[in-house]
N, C-alpha and C positions, 0 to 999 in steps of 0.2 A: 144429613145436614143440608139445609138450605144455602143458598148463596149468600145471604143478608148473614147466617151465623157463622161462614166462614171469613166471611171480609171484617166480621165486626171479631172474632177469635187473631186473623191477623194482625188486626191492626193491636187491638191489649195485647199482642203479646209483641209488639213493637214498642207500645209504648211503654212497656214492664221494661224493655232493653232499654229505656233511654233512647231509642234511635230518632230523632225528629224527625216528623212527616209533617208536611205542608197540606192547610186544608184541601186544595186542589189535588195531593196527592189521596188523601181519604176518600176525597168522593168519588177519583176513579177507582180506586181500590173495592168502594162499595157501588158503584156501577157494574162491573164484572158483573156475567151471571154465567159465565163458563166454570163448570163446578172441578171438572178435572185441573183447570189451570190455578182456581183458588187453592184448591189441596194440595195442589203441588205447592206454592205461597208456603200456605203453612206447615207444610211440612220443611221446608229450606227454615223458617224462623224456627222450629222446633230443633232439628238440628244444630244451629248455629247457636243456639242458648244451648244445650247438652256441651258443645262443644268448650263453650266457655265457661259455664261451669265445671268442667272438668282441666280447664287450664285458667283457673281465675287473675294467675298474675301476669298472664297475656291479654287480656282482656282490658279494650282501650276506656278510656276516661269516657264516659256519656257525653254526648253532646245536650247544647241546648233542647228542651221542648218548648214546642209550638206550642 
């Protein structure tokens, strides 16, 4: 995977949660080009979605989106 398709894999799968991210926060997200530290990214949002789907009525109310 490239750096461009992990930062653009975290950020849809931020925005699939509901989490709002500020355009300032997208662009450094897609700035990154350290490939181990974006994988790591996605993999914590990967996790953190399993996790709440596996506990959905813990699972907080969405915040606004940007």
């Amino acid at each position: 995977m490239t750096d461009d398709s992990l930062a653009d894999a975290i950020l849809r799968m931020l925005d699939r949660r509901g989490i709002p991210i500020t355009e300032e926060h997208r662009a450094r997200i897609r700035a990154r080009t350290n490939l181990e530290l974006l994988d790591m990214w996605l993999i914590a949002t990967v996790v953190d979605q399993l996790a709440d789907d596996a506990h959905p009525a813990d699972r907080p109310e969405p915040g606004p989106t940007c």
